[in-house]
VMD Tcl script that draws the C-alpha trace (Angstrom):
set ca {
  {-13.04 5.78 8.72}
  {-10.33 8.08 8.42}
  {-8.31 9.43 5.23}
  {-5.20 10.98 4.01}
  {-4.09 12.40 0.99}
  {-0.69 10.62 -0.02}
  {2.04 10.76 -2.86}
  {3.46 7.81 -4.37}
  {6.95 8.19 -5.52}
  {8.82 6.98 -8.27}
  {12.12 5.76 -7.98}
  {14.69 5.16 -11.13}
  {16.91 2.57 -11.39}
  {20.27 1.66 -12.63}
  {18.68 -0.20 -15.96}
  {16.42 2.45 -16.05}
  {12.83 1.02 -15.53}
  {10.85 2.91 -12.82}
  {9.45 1.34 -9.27}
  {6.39 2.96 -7.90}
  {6.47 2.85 -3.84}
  {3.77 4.38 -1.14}
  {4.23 4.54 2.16}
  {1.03 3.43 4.37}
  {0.58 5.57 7.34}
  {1.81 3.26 10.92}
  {-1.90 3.96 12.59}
  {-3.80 2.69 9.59}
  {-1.70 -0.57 9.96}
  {-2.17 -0.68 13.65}
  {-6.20 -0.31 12.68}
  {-6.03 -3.52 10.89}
  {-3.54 -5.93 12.53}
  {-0.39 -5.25 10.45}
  {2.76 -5.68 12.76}
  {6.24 -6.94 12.10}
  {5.46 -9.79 12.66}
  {2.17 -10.29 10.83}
  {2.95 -8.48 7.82}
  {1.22 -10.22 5.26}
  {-1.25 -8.64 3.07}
  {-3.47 -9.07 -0.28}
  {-3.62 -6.55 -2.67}
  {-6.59 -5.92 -5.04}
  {-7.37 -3.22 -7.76}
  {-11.03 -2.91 -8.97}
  {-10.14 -1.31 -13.08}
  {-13.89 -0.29 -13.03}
  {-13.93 1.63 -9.66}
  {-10.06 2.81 -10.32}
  {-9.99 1.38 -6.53}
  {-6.56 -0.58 -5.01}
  {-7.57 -2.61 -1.66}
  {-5.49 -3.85 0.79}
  {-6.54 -6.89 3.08}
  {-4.37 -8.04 6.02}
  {-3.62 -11.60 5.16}
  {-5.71 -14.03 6.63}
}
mol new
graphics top color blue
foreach p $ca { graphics top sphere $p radius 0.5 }
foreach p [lrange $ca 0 end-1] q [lrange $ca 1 end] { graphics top cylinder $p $q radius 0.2 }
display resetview
């Protein structure tokens, strides 16, 4: 398993409300199947574990 440290930034806009956005490193899309043309995914957050996963689509 490998892991990196990342930053999510925060964006502003016009009306003022704020959008979150991470960028996923390519290789750890490669790793699971992710291409442009397959780019469906599920997204899961655990509250007790303070965990986000993030399934390739099936």
């Amino acid at each position: 398993m490998e892991k990196r440290d990342l930053k999510i930034s925060f964006g502003k806009s016009g009306s003022g409300s704020i959008s979150p956005k991470l960028s996923i490193p390519k290789s750890f899309l490669d790793k699971i199947g992710i291409t442009q043309k397959e780019r469906e995914i599920e997204i899961e957050v655990n509250e007790d574990t303070q965990e986000i996963i993030i399934r390739k689509k099936k």
